[in-house]
C-alpha positions as CSV (number, residue, x, y, z in Angstrom):
1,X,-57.4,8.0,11.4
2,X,-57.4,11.5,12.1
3,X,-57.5,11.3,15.7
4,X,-55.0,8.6,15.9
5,X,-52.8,11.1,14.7
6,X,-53.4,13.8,17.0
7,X,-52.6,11.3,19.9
8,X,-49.4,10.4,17.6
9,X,-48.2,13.9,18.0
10,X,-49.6,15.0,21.1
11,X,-46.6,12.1,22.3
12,X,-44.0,13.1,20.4
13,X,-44.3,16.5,21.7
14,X,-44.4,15.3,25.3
15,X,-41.7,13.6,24.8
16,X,-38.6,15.6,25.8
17,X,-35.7,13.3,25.7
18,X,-32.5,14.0,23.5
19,X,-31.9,11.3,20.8
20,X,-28.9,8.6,21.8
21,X,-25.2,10.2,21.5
22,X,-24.2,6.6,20.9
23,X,-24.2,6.0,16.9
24,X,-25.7,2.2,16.2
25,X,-23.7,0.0,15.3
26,X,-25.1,-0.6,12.2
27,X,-24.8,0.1,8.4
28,X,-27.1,1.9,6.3
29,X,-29.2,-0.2,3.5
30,X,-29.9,-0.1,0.3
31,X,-32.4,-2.0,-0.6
32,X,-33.2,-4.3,-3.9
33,X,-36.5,-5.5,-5.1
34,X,-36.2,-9.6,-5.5
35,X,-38.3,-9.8,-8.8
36,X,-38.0,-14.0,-8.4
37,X,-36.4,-16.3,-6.3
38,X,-36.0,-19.8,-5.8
39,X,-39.2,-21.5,-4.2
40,X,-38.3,-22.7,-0.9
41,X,-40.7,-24.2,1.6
42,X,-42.2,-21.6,4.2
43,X,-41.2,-21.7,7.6
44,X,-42.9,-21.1,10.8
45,X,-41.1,-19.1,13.2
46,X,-41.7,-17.8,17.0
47,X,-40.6,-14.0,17.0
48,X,-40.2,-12.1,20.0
49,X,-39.5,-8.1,20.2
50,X,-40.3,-5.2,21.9
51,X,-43.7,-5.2,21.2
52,X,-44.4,-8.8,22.2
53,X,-44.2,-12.4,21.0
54,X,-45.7,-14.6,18.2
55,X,-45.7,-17.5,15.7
56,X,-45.7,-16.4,12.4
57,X,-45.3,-17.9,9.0
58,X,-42.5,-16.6,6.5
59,X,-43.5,-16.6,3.0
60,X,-41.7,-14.5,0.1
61,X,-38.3,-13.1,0.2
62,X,-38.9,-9.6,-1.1
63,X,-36.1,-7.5,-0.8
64,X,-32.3,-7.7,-0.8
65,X,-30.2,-5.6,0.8
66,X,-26.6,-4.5,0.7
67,X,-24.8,-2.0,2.9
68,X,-24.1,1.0,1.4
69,X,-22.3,4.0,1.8
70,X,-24.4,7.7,2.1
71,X,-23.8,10.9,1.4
72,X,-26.1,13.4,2.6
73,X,-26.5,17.4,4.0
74,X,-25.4,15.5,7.4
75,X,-22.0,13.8,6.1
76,X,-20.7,10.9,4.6
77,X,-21.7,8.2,6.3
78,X,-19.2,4.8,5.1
79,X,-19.3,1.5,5.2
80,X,-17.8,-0.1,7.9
81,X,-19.2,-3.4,7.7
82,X,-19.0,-4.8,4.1
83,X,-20.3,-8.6,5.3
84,X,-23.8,-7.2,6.9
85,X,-26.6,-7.7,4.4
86,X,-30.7,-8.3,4.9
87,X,-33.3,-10.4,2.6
88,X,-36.6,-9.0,3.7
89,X,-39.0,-11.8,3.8
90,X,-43.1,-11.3,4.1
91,X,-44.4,-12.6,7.0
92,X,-48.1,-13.8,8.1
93,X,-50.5,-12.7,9.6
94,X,-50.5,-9.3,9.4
95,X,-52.5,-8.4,12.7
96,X,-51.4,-6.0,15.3
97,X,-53.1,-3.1,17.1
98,X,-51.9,0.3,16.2
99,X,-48.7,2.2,17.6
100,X,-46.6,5.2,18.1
101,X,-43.4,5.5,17.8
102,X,-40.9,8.4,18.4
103,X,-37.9,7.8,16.6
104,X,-34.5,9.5,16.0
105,X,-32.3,9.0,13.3
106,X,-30.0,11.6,10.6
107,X,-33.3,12.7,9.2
108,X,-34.0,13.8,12.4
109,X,-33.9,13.8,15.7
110,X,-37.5,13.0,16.7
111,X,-39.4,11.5,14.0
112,X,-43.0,10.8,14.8
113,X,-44.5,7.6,13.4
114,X,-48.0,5.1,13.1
115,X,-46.7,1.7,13.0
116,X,-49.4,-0.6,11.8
117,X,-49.3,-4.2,11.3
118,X,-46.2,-6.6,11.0
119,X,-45.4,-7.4,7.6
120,X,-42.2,-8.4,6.8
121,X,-39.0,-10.2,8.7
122,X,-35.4,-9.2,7.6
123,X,-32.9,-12.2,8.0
124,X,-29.1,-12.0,8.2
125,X,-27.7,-13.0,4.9
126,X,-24.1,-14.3,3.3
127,X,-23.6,-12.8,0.1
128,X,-20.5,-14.6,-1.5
129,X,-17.4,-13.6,-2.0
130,X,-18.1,-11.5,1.1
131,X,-18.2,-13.6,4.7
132,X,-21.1,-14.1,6.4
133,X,-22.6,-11.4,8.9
134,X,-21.9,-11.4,12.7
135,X,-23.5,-9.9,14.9
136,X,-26.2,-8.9,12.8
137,X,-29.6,-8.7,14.6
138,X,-32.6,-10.3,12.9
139,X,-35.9,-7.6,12.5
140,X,-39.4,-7.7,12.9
141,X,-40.5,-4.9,10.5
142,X,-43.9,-3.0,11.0
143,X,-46.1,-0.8,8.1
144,X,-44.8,2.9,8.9
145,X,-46.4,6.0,8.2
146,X,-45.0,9.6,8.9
147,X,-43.8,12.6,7.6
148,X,-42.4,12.8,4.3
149,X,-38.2,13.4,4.1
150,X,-37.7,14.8,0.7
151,X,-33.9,14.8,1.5
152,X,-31.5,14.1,-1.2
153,X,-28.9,11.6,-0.9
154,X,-25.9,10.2,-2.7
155,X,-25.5,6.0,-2.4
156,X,-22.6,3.6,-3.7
157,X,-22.7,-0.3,-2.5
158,X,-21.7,-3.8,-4.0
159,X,-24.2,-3.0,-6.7
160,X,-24.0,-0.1,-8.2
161,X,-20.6,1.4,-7.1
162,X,-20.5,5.0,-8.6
163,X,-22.4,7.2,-6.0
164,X,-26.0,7.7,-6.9
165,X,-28.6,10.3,-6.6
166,X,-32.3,9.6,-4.7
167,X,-34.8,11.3,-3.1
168,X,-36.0,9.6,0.2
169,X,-39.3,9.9,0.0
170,X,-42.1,8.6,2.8
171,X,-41.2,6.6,6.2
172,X,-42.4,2.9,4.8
173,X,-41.4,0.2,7.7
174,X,-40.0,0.6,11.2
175,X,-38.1,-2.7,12.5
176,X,-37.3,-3.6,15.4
177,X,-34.5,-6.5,16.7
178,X,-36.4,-9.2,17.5
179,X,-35.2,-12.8,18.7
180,X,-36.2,-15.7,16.4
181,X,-36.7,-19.3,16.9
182,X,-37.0,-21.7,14.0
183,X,-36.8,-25.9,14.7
184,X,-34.6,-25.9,17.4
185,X,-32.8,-22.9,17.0
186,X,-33.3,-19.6,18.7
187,X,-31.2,-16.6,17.3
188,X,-30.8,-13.8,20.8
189,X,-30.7,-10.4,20.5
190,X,-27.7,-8.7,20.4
191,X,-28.0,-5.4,20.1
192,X,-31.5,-4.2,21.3
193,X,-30.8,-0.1,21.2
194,X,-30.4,-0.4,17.4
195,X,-33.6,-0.5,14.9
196,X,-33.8,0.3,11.6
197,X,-36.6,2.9,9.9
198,X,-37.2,2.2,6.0
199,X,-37.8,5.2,3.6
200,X,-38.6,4.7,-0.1
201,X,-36.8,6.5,-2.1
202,X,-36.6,7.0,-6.3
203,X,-35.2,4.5,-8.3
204,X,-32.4,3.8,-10.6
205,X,-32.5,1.2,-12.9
206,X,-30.4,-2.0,-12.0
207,X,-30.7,-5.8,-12.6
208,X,-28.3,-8.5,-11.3
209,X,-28.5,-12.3,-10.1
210,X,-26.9,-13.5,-7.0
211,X,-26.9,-17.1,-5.4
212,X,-27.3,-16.1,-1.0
213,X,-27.5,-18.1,1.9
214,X,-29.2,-17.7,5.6
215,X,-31.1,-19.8,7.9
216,X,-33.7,-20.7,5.6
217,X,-30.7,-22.5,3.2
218,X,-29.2,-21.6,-0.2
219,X,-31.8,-18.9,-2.4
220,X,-30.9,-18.0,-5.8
221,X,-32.5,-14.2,-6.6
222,X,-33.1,-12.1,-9.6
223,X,-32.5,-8.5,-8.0
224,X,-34.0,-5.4,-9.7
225,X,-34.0,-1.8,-8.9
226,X,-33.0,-0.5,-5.6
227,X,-36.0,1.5,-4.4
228,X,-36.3,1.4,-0.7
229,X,-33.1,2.8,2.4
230,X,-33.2,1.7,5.4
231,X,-31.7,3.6,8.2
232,X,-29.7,2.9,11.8
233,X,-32.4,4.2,14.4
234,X,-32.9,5.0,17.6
235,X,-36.7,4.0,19.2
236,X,-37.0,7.1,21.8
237,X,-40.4,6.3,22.9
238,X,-43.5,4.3,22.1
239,X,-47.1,3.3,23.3
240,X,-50.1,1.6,21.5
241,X,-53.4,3.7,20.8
242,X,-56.0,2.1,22.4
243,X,-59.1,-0.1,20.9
244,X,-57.4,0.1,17.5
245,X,-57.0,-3.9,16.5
246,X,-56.6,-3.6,13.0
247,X,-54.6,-6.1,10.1
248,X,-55.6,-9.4,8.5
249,X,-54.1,-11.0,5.5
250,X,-56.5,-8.9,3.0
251,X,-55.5,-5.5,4.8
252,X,-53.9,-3.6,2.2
253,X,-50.7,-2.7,2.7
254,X,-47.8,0.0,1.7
255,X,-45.0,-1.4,2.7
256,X,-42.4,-2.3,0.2
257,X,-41.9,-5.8,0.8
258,X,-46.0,-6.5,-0.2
């Protein structure tokens, strides 16, 4: 893995190009662990991104997530769009061959990271009393490895309103916009500049229930503890490393939503 990483880095430092003076469009996440939900049949979906196109099956929905407000060394970041929220579902299979990505964001402005197999799919959600999301991009999210942040930040949402300490801890996911087909419905991209990079961060205890609906029909969730913010991002550059296939449904796997 070593030498994987030295060709990680060998890019990112090659890479000279400022990160977008455009701001995405998006909100920052905070993100819920779903510690049940209601059984609902899987689907099979046809994803395409910016790393290519597949069938995959959705399985679990793993993690909720509401936008949030943050408060950090850079700013205060606000919310702008109070309808936009995600359920992270797990996806399968998990195969994909290894990838860098240079990435910029308001931890910093070239972030160097290993993307390694698929795991999850984050789906546009309506979270009553709130309406339901427009324009809201669906994601195909990727196992992320990189350096560790170790940034503190301040976060209020729908949740847990009175701003809250974290640490963000380790790059966990990297997602990018991808279209998605399911029956005879195919969901475009909107807004293909904008990705999202996941950090997981330290908890704070928290347990609510909340009746959603997407695509894949009405869910009733029992949320726990927020542990995981995701990030508006910028995807500067990227490449696979060669002869790497790696991933099956027994790979283990760091991401969050497994």
């Amino acid at each position: 893995m070593q030498k994987y990483l030295v060709l990680v880095f060998a890019a990112g430092f090659l890479f000279a190009g400022p990160a977008a003076s455009q701001p995405p469009r998006l909100e920052h996440f905070q993100c819920y662990g779903i510690q049940k939900a209601d059984p609902h049949p899987s689907a099979v979906v046809g994803l395409r991104d910016q790393f290519g196109a597949e069938e995959v099956e959705v399985v679990r929905a793993k993690r909720f997530c509401n936008p949030t407000r943050k408060i950090d060394a850079n700013g205060s970041f606000p919310i702008e769009d109070i309808t936009q929220h995600l359920t992270f579902y797990s996806t399968y299979p998990q195969t994909s061959p290894l990838r860098w990505a240079v990435t910029g964001n308001q931890f910093g402005a070239q972030q160097v990271l290993v993307l390694r197999e698929p795991v999850a799919l984050a789906v546009p959600t309506h979270k009553p009393p709130h309406e339901a999301p427009k324009g809201l991009d669906h994601f195909r999210c990727y196992a992320a490895y990189g350096a560790r942040v170790n940034k503190g930040v301040r976060l209020s949402d729908q949740f847990i309103t009175p701003l809250t300490g974290h640490f963000v801890l380790n790059p966990v996911m990297f997602c990018n916009p991808t279209l998605k087909r399911h029956d005879d419905t195919v969901t475009e991209i909107q807004n293909p500049d904008e990705h999202l990079t996941c950090y997981s961060m330290t908890r704070a205890q928290f347990k609510t229930e909340r009746d959603v609906r997407n695509q894949f029909g009405a869910q009733f969730f029992a949320i726990g503890a927020p542990d995981t913010l995701c990030v508006p991002s910028r995807k500067l550059a990227w490449g696979e490393i060669p002869d790497t296939p790696i991933g099956t449904q027994e790979t283990a796997n760091p991401a969050p939503v497994e």
